[in-house]
VOKOL-796066 format. One record per residue: z, x, y of N, C-alpha, C in turn. Coordinates in steps of 0.05 Angstrom, whole numbers, padded with zeros to 5 digits, always signed. Example, Ala and Ser with C-alpha at 12.3 -4.5 7.8 and 13.67 -1.06 7.14 Angstrom:
+00156+00264-00114+00156+00246-00090+00156+00264-00066+00142+00257-00045+00143+00273-00021+00157+00258+00001
//
This chain:
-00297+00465+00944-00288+00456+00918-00286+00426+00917-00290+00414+00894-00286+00385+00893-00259+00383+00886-00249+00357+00897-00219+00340+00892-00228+00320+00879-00227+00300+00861-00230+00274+00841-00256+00271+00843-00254+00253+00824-00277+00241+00816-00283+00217+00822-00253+00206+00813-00255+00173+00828-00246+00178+00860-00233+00155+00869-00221+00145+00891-00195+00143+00879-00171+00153+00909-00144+00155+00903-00144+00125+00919-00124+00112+00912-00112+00085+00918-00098+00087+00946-00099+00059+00952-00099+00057+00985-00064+00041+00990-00060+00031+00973-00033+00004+00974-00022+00016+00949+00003+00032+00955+00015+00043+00948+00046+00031+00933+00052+00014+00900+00080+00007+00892+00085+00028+00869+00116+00040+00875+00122+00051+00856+00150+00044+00849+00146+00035+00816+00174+00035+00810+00176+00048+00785+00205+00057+00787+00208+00071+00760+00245+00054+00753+00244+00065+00724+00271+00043+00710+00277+00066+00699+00303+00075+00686+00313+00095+00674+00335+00081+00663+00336+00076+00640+00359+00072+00617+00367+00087+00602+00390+00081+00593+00407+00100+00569+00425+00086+00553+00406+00079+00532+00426+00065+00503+00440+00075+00494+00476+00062+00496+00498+00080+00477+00505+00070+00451+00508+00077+00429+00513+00063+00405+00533+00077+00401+00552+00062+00372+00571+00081+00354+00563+00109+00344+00578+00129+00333+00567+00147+00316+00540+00147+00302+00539+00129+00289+00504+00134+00287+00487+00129+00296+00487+00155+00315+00468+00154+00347+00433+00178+00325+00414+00174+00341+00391+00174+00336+00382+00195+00328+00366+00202+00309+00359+00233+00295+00338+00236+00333+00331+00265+00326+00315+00277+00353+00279+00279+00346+00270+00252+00350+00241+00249+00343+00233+00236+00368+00214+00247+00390+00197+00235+00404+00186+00221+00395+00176+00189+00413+00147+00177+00409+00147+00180+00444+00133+00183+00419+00129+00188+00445+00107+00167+00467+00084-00079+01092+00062-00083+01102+00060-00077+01123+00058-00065+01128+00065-00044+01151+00027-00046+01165+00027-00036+01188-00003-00019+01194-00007+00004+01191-00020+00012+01190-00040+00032+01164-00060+00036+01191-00066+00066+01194-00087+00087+01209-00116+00063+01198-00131+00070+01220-00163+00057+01212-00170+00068+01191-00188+00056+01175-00207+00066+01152-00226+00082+01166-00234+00100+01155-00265+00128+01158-00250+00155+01156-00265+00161+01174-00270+00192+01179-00256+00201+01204-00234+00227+01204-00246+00228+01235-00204+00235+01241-00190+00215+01222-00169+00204+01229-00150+00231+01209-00121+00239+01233-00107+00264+01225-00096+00245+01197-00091+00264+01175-00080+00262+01157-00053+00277+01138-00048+00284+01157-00020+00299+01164+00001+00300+01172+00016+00304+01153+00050+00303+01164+00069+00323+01178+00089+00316+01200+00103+00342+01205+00108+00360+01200+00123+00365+01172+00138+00397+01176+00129+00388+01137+00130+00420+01130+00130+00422+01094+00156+00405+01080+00153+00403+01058+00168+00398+01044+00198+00404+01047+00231+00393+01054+00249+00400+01064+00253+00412+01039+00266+00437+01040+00274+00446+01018+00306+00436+01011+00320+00426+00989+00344+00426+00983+00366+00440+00994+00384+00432+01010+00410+00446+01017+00430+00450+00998+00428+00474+01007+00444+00486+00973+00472+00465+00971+00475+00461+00940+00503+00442+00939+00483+00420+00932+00464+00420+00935+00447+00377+00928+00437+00392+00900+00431+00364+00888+00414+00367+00864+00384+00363+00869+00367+00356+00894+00341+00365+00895+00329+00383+00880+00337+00406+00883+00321+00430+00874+00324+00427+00842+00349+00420+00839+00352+00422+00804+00338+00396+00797+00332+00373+00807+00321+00349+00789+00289+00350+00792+00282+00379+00811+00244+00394+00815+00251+00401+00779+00264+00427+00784+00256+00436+00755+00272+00427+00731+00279+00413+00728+00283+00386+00706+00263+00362+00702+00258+00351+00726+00228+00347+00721+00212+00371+00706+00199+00383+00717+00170+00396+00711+00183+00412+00680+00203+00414+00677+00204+00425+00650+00201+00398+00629+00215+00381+00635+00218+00352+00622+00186+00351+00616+00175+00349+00646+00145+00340+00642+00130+00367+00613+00142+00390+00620+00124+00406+00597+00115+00395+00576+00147+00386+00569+00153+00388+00540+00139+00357+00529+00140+00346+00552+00120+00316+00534+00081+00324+00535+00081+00338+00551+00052+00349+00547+00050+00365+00524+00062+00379+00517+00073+00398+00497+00072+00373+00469+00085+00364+00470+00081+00333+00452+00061+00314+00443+00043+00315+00469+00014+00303+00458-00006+00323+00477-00013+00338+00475-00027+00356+00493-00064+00338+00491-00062+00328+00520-00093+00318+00530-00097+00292+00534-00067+00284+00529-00062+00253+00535-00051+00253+00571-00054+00236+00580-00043+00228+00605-00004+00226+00604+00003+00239+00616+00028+00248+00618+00040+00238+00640+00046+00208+00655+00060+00206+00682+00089+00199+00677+00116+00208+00687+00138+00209+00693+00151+00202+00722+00175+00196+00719+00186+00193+00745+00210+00208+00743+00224+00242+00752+00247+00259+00746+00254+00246+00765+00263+00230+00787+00285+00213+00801+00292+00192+00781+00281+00179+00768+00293+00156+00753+00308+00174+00735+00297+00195+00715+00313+00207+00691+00328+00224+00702+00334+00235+00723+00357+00251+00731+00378+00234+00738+00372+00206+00755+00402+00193+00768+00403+00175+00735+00392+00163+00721+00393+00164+00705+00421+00177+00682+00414+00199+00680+00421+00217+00655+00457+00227+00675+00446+00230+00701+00471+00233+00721+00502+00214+00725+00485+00193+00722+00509+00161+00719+00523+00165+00679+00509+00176+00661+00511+00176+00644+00530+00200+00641+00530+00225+00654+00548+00241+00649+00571+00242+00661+00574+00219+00678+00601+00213+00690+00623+00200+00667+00611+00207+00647+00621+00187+00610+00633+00218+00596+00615+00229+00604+00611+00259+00582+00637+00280+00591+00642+00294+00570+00662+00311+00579+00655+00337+00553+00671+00360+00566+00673+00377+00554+00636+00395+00540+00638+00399+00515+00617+00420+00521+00588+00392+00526+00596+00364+00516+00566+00348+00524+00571+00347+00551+00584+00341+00572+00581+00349+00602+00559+00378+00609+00575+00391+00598+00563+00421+00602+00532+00427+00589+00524+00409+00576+00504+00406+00559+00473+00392+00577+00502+00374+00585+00469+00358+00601+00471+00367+00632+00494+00390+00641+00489+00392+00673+00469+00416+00671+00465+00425+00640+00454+00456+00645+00419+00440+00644+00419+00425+00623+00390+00409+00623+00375+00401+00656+00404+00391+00667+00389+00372+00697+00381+00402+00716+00401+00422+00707+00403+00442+00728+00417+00436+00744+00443+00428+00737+00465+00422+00757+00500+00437+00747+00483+00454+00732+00513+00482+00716+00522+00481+00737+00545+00493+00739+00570+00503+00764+00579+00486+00777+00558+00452+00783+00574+00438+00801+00588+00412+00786+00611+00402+00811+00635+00391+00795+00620+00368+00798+00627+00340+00789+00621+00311+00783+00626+00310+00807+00649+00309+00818+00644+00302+00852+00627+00315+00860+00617+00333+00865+00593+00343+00882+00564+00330+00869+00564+00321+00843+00542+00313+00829+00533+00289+00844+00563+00275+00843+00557+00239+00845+00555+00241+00874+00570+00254+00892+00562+00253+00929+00542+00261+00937+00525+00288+00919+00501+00286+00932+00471+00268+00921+00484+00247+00894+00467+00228+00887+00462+00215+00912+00495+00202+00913+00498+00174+00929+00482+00183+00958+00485+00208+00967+00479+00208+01002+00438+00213+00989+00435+00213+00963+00401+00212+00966+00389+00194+00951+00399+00170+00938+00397+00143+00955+00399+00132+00966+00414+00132+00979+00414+00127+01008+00396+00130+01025+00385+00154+01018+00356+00166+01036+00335+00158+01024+00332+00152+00997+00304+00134+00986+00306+00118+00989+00334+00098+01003+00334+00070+01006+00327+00065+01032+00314+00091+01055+00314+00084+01081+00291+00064+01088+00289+00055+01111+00264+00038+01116+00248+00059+01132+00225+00052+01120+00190+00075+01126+00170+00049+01136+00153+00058+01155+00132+00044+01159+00118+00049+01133+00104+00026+01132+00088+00019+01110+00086+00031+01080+00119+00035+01076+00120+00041+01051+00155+00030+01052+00150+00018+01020+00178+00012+01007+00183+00023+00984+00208+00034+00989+00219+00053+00966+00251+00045+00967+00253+00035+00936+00279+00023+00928+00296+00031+00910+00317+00033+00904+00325+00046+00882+00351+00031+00874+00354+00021+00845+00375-00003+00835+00385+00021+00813+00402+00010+00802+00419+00019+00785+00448+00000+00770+00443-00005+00745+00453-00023+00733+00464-00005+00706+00493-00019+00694+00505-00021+00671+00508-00043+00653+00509-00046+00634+00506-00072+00613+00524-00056+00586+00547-00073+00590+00573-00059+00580+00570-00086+00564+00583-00078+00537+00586-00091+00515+00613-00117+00516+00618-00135+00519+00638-00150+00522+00665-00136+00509+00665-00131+00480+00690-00128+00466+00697-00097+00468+00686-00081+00481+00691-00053+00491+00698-00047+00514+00726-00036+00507+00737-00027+00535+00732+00005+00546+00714-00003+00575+00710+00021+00585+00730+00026+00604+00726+00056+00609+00741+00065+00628+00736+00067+00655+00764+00051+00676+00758+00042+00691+00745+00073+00712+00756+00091+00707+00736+00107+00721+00713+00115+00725+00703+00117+00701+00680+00110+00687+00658+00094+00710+00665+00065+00705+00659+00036+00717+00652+00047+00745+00676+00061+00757+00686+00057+00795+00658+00079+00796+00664+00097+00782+00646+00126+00796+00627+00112+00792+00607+00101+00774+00581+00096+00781+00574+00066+00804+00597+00056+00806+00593+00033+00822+00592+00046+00851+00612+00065+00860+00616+00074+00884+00595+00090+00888+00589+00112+00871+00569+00134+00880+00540+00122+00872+00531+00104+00858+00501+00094+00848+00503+00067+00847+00516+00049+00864+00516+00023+00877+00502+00008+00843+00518+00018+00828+00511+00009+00799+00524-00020+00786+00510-00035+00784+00516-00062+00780+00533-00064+00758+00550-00073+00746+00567-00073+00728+00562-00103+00705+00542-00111+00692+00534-00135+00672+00547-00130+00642+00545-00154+00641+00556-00157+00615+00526-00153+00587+00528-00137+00575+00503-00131+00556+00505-00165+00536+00489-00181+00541+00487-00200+00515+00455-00207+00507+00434-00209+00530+00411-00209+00512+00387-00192+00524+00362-00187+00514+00343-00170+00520+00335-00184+00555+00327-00209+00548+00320-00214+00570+00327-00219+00592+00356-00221+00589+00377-00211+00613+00363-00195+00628+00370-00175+00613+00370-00138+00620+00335-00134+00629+00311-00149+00619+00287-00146+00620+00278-00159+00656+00291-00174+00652+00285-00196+00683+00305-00179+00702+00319-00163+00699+00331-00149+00712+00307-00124+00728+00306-00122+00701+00280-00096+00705+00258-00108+00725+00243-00130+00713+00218-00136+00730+00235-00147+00758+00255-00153+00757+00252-00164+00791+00258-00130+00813+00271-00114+00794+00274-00092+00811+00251-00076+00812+00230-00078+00799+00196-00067+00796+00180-00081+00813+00189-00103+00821+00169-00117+00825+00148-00122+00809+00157-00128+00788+00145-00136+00762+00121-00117+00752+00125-00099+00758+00101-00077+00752+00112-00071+00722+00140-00075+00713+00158-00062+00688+00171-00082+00683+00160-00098+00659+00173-00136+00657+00183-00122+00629+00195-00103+00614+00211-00099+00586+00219-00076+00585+00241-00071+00579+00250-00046+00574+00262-00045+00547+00278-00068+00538+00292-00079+00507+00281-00094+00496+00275-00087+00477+00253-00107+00451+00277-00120+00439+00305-00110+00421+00322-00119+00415+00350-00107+00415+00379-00111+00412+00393-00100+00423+00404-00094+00389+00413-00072+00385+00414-00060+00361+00450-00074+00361+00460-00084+00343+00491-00085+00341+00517-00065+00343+00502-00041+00346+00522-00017+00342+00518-00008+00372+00497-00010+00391+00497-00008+00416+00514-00026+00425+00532+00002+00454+00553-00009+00469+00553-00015+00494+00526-00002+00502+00523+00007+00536+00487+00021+00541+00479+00003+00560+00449+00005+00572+00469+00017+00599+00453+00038+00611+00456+00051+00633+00419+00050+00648+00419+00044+00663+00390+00022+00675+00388+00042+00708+00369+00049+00704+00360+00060+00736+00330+00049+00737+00326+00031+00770+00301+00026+00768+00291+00038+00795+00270+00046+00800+00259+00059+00829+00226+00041+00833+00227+00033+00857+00200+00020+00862+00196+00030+00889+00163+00030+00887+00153+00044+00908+00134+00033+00913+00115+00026+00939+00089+00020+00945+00085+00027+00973+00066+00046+00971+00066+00060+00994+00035+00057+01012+00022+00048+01036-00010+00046+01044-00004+00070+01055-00032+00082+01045-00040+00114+01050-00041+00105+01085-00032+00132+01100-00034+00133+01128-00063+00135+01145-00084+00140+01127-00106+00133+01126-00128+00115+01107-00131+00093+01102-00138+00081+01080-00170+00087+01074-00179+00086+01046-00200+00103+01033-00221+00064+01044-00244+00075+01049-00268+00049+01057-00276+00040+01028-00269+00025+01025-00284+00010+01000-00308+00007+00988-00329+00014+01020-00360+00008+01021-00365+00032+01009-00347+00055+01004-00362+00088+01007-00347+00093+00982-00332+00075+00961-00320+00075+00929-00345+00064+00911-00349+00089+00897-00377+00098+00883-00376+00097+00848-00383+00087+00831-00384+00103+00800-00400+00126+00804-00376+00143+00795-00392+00177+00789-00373+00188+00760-00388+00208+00757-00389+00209+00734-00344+00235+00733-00336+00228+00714-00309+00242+00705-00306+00260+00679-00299+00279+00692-00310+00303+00668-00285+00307+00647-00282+00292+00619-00260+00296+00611-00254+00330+00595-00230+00322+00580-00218+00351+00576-00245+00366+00548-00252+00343+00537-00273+00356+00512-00301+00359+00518-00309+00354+00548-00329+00360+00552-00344+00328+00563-00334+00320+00547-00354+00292+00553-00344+00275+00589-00362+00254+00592-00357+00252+00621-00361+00216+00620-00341+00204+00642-00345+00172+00628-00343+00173+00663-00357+00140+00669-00366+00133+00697-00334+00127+00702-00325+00131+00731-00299+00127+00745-00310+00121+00773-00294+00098+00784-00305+00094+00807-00276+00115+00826-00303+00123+00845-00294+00150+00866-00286+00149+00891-00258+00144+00906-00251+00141+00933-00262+00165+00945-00278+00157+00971-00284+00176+00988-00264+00178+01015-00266+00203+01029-00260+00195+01057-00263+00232+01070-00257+00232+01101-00257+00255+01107-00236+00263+01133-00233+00280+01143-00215+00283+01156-00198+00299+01154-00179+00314+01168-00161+00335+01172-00125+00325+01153-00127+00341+01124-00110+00345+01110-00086+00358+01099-00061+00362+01097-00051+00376+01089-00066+00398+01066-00076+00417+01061-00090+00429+01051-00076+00459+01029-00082+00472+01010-00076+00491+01006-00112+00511+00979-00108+00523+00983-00128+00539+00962-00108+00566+00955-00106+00553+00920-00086+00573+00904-00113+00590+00894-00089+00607+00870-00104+00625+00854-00108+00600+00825-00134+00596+00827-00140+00577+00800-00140+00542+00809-00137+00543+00833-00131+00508+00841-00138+00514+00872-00143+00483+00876-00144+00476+00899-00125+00445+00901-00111+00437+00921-00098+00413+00927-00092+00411+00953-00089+00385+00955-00084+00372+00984-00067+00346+00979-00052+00341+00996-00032+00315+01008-00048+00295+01014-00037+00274+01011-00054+00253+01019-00028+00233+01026-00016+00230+01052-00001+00222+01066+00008+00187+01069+00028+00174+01063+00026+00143+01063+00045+00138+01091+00037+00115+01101+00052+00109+01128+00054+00127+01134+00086+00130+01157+00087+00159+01177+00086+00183+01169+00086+00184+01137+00072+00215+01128+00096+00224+01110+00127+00215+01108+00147+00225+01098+00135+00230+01067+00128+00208+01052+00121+00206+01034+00087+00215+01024+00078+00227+01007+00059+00226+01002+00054+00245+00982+00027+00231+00975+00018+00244+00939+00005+00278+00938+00010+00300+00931+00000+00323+00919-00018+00321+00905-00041+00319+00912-00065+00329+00883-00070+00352+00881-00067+00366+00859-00070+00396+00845-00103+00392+00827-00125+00401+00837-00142+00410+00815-00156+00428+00809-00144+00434+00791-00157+00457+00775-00190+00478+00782-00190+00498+00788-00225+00503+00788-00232+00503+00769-00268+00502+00774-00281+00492+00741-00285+00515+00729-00270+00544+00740-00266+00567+00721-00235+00565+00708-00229+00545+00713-00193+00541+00702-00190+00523+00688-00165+00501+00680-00165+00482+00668-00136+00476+00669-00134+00447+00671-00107+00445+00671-00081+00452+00656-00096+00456+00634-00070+00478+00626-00061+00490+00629-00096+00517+00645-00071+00541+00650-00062+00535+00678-00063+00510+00686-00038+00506+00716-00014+00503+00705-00015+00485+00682+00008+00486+00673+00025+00510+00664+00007+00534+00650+00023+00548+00642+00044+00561+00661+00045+00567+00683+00059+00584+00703+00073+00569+00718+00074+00535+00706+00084+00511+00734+00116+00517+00729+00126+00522+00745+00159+00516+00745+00171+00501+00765+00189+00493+00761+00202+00478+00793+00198+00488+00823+00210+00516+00816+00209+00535+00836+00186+00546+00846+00169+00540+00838+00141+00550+00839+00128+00521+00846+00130+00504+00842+00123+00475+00849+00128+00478+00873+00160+00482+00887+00165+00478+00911+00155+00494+00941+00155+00525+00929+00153+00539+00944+00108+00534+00939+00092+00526+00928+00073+00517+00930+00069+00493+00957+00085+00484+00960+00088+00456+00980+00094+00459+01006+00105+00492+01006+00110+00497+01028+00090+00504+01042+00064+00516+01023+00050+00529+01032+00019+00513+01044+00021+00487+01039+00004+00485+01049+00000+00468+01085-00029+00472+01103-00030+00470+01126-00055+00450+01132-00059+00454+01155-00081+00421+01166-00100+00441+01162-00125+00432+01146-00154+00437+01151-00174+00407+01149-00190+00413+01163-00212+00394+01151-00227+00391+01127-00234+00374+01116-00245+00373+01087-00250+00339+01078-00265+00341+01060-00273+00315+01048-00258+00308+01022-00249+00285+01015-00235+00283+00997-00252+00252+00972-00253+00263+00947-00259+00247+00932-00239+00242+00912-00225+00218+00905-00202+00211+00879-00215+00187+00871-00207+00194+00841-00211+00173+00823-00196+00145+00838-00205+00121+00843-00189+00100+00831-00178+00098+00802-00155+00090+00794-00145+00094+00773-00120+00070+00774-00121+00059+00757-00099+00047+00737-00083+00057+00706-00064+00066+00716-00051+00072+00678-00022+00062+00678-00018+00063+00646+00017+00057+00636+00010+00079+00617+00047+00082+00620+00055+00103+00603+00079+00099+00590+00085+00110+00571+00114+00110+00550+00119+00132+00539+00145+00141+00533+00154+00165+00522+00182+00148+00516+00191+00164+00485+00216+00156+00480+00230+00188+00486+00251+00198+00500+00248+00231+00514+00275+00242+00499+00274+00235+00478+00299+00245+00470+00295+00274+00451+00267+00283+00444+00259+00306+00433+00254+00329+00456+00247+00316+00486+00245+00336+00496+00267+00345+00514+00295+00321+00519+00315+00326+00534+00335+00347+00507+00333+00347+00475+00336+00353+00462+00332+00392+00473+00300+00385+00468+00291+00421+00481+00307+00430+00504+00315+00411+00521+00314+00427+00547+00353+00430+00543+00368+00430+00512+00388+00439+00512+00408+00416+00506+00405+00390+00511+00425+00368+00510+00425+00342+00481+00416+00366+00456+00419+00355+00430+00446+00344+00427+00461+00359+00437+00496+00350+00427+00498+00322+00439+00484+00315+00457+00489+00285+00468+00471+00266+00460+00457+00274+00438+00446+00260+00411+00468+00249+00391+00483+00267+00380+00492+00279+00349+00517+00263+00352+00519+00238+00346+00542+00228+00330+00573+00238+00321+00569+00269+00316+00582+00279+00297+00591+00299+00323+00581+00308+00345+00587+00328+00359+00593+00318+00393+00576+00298+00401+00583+00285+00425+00608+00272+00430+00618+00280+00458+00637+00273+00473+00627+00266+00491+00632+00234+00494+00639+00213+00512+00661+00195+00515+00685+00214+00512+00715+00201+00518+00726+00200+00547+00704+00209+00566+00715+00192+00594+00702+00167+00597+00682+00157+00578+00670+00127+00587+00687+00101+00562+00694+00103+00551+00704+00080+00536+00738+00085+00529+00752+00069+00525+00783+00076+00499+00768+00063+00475+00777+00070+00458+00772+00073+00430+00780+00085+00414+00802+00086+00408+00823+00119+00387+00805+00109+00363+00795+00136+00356+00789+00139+00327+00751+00130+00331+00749+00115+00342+00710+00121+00351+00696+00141+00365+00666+00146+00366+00657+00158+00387+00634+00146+00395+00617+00158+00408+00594+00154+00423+00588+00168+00427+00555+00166+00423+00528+00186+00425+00502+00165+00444+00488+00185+00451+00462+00177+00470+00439+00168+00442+00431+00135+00440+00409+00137+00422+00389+00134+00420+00377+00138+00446+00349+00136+00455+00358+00143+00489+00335+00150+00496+00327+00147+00524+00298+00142+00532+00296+00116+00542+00273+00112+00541+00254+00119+00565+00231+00108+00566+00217+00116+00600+00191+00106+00594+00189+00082+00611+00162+00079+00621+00154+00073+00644+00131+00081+00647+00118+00080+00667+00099+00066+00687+00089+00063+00718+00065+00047+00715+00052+00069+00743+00028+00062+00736+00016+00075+00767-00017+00061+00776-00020+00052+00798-00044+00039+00810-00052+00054+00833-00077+00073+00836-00083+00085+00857-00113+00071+00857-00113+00063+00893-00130+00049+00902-00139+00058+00930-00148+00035+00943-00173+00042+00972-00147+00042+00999-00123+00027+00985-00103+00018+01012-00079+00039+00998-00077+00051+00976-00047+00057+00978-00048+00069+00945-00012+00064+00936-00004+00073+00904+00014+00047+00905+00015+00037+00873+00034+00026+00863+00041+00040+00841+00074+00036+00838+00076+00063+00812+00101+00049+00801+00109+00051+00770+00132+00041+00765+00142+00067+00747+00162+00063+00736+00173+00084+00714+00206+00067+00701+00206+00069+00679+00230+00061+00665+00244+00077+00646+00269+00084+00651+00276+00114+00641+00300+00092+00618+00303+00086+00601+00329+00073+00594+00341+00102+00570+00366+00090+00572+00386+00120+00565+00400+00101+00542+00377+00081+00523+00365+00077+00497+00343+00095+00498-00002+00551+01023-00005+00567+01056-00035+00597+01063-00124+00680+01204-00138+00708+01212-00147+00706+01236-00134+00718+01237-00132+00716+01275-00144+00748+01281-00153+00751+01300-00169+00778+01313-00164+00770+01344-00186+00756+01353-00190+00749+01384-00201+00729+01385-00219+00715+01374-00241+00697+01368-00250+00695+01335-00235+00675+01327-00251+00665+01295-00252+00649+01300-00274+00640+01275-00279+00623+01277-00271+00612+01254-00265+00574+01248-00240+00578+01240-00254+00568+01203-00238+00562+01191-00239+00562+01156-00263+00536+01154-00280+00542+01137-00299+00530+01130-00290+00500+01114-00299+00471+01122-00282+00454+01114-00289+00452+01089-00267+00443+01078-00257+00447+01041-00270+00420+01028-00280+00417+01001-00292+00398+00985-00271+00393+00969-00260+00382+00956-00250+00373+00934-00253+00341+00925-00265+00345+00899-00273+00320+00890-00257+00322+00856-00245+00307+00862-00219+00310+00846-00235+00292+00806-00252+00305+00800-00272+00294+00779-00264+00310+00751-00245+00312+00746-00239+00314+00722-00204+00320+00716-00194+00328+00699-00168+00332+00694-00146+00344+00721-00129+00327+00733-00116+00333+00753-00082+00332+00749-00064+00354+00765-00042+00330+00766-00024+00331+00790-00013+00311+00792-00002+00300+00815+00016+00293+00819+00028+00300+00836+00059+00292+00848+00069+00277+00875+00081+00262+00877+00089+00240+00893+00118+00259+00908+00116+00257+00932+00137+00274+00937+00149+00254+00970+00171+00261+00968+00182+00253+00995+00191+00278+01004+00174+00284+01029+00174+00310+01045+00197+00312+01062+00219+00288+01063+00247+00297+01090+00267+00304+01068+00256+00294+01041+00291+00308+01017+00271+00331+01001+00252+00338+00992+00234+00348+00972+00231+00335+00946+00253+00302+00946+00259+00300+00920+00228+00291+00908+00223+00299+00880+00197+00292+00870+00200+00260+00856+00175+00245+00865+00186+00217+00861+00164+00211+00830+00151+00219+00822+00139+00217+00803+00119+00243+00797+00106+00253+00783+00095+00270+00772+00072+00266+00751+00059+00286+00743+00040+00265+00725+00013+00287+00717+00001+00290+00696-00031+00299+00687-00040+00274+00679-00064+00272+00699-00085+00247+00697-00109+00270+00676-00114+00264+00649-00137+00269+00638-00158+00254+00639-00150+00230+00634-00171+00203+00632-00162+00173+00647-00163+00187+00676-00167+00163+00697-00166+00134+00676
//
């Protein structure tokens, strides 16, 4: 089977930003807009990591911020269906997470059922945040993965100091004073590494509170794709038509799997903890119907299943940005009341007798660069798997990853998913 069309990227930055704009009562109707050394270059070289994907220890929010992602992700595909769809569910979960340390009563209950975090208490929420940044903050050969987190509190509003402590203690969350865009924007690009230089165009007067998560990543693939052997070939889009994409080659022994309707493989950065999932579709399938059956749980227990074979691998090189305003689809997934002015409770984050506060945007954008050495990726969320006696063994696998794919960035020692994404048009 073929894997891409282009070439997957060799030099690997990802960052993602997650904000959350708070205003007065008239909070927002529910309308989307939506250097390390590096393995030699060739052939030849293992491309494989230790053990599958760790699965979540019960009690963490891993497993619940899989399927909060991939439903999140539905619902913006669902939104523009055939457009390129990339997300980061670590930025919009710790995100939306620092934000419900505000929320009480049925909007608490509103957005733990959204993250998939029902039954557990705020202390268990915010301790198993804090102990998994901590673990995205570890040092990896030849990949850096960071994770910031900032508040921008309104001067003449008094929040509550608990409020303040829990996100400072559990999400090493910076505590600023909200006065101009570009404050808060230069904040953003230096924690991106400038891959995400805006998140605030202007600061509305009735906004009280930016809640800011940024995640950056750049990771060199553990085998890097040869530059001499990155080809224009042709990319088969979703309507039939096909536009030239230049195509990373390479070969060698992969994390591997062959589903019902897909084929994908891992493609491993530095010591292997980290690395990208490509899912593509056969050309009797289509990415949709991968989508139709994708759930968290089915995402994960997919990851477990795959093992080392040999095979040749073709990915697009690709550059994209992305934007979503996500407040129609965090809406779907149950957490309207933390829209609505008129119905939201957030009286553990401010004093204020006689006001309230509502969520009035949540924003999110994105960045992603796949190349010959690695990924660079940004995201900005603002909260504005035959033996006998002798076989012989599996015939090596093709995948040339040449038309509609999608892909997930995963760190294999937590399972947490670090970005996600349908590439239609490289």
């Amino acid at each position: 089977m073929k894997f891409s069309r282009e070439s997957l990227v060799a030099a690997v930055a990802i960052a993602a930003i997650a904000a959350i704009a708070f205003g007065h009562v008239a909070c927002a109707t529910i309308n989307g807009t939506g250097a390390a050394s590096a393995a030699p270059k060739g052939s030849g070289t293992a491309n494989t990591a230790p053990a599958s994907p760790a699965r979540a220890q019960e009690g963490t929010g891993i497993s619940a911020y899989t399927s909060f992602g991939v439903n999140l992700y539905k619902e913006l595909i669902r939104e523009k269906p055939g457009s390129n769809v990339f997300i980061s569910p670590a930025s919009v979960g710790l995100a939306l997470a620092m934000t419900m340390n505000g929320a009480a009563g049925g909007t608490r209950e509103a957005m733990a059922n959204a993250l998939g975090l029902s039954g557990n208490s705020a202390e268990a929420v915010n301790a198993d945040d804090s102990t998994l940044i901590a673990r995205m903050n570890d040092t990896m050969r030849a990949v850096k993965l960071s994770v910031a987190n900032s508040l921008w509190a309104r001067r003449d509003v008094t929040f509550k100091k608990e409020f303040l402590q829990r996100n400072k203690r559990y999400y090493g969350a910076e505590i600023r004073t909200l006065d101009s865009p570009k404050t808060i924007n230069d904040w953003v690009a230096e924690k991106t590494n400038d891959k995400i230089t805006k998140i605030v165009d202007e600061i509305d007067p009735e906004t009280i509170l930016y809640l800011i998560n940024a995640i950056y990543f750049k990771g060199t693939w553990t085998k890097e794709f040869d530059r001499n052997l990155t080809r224009d070939e042709p990319f088969h889009l979703i309507d039939g038509a096909t536009i030239p994409r230049p195509m990373m080659r390479q070969s060698g022994t992969y994390d591997y799997f062959d589903g019902d309707g897909f084929q994908a493989a891992r493609l491993p950065y530095g010591d292997g903890r980290i690395g990208m999932y490509v899912f593509l579709p056969a050309d009797s399938s289509s990415l949709e119907q991968f989508h139709e059956g994708l759930t968290g749980e089915k995402l994960e227990a997919l990851m477990m299943r795959f093992s080392p074979r040999e095979g040749r691998i073709g990915l697009p090189r690709f550059k994209l940005e992305y934007e979503a305003t996500l407040n129609q689809g965090l809406a779907a997934l149950g957490m309207a009341v933390a829209f609505d002015g008129g119905r939201a409770d957030f009286t553990r984050m401010f004093e204020a007798p006689g006001a309230n506060a509502c969520i009035d945007a949540v924003l999110h954008k994105t960045f992603i660069e796949v190349n010959e050495e690695g990924t660079e990726a940004a995201a900005v969320t603002a909260v504005v798997m035959k033996t006998t006696s002798v076989m012989e063994g599996p015939r090596p696998f093709e995948m040339i990853v040449d038309r509609p794919f999608f892909l997930a960035i995963v760190d294999r020692e937590t399972g947490l998913i670090l970005f996600m994404g349908a590439i239609v048009n490289p």
